[in-house]
C-alpha positions, 0 to 999 in steps of 0.5 A: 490148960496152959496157953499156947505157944509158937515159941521154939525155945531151941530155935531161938538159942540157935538165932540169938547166938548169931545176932551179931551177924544180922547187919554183916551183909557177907555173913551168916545171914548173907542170903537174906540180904540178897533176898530181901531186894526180891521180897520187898518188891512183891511186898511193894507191888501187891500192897500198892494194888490192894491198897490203891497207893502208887508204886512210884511213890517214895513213901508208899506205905505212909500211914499205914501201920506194920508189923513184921512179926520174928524181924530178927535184927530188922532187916526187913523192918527198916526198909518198911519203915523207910518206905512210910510204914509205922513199924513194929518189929517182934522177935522172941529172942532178946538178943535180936531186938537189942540188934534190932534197936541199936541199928535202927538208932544209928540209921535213925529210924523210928522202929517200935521193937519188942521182945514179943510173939504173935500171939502176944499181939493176938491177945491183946487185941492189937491189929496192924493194916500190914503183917510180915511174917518171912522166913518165920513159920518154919521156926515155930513150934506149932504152925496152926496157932501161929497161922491163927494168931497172924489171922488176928492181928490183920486188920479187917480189910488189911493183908499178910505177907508170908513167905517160907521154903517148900517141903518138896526133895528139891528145896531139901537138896538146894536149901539145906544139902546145897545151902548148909553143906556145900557152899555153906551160906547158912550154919548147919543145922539152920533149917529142918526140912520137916518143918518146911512148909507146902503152899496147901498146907497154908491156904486152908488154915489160913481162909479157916482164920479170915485170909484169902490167898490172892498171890503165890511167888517162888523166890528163884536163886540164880547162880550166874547171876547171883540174884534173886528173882520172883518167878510165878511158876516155880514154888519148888524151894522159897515162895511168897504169898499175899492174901487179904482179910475182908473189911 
């Protein structure tokens, strides 16, 4: 029996054939720039409470080692890096690690990119105080090796951060009718709404694999503002999760 994989191989053609846009803030990864403001303020708050750093801190994550796993063109690797952490960034996709680097080069940032998948990390033994894994599990093949990989790779007494969309009627509307169709922020075809997600559908696999959910955040889109914003009580479309391995 051959190993297995979370690697969807149609996925990543779809994400390689946009890697030119990962920087272009008013591109096809235009929602993710605006996201990632509210993302990393969850990430930021509950690391320094499970850690014990001070928020206020320039470098909060100093020696503390990361790993965002499917970085795509490292939009959320060079800000944890920024911010201290010792970062190593996986995509299965070539293309998007040679964006990923380059632009890690121009800023001057020292990112650890590989062309690798979790579980690659999981066999080799390999283990980081921090894993991201954001707006990746809706991409993968087989979500229960994927979850058992990250389980892995979260070092004893380190935490997880996932976040993903919700398989609710709503998050079909205004992620894929809304987002994709209407007001085409996203490229056709970007999501499949039977791969979203529900929160249930991750704690017990995840407790299953050594992590205890601690914290659960919608990501909430206001649109006469134009930003996004963490709301405790609205998990209805994007969500994030924090959960923590014992040490």
């Amino acid at each position: 029996m051959g190993k297995l994989s979370t690697v969807d191989q149609g996925e990543i053609d779809k994400f390689s054939a946009m890697a030119d846009d990962w920087w272009d803030p008013d591109g096809k990864f235009k929602p993710l720039h605006q996201l990632n403001e509210t993302r990393l303020k969850f990430i930021r708050q509950r690391s320094c409470r499970h850690f014990g750093r001070d928020d206020d801190r320039l470098d909060p994550f100093d020696g503390l080692s990361v790993l965002d796993v499917g970085c795509g063109g490292g939009l959320i690797s060079e800000p944890m890096a920024r911010l201290g952490g010792a970062v190593t960034g996986l995509d299965a996709a070539p293309a998007n690690i040679e964006v990923a680097r380059l632009h890690a080069a121009a800023s001057g940032l020292t990112i650890d990119y590989r062309c690798a998948t979790a579980e690659d990390e999981a066999e080799a033994g390999r283990q980081y105080d921090l894993v991201l894994a954001l707006e990746i599990i809706e991409h993968v093949a087989d979500v229960g090796t994927f979850l058992s990989s990250l389980g892995r790779v979260v070092r004893p007494g380190g935490a997880l951060f996932l976040s993903t969309l919700n398989r609710t009627t709503k998050a079909f509307l205004l992620a894929i009718v809304g987002a994709e169709y209407l007001l085409r922020w996203l490229p056709r075809g970007t999501h499949d709404w039977q791969r979203f997600v529900k929160p249930s559908e991750l704690t017990r696999p995840l407790r299953q694999n050594g992590l205890k959910v601690g914290a659960l955040s919608g990501l909430v889109y206001n649109p006469l503002a134009d930003r996004w914003h963490l709301d405790e009580r609205d998990l209805d479309v994007n969500y994030i999760l924090f959960a923590a391995k014992d040490g």
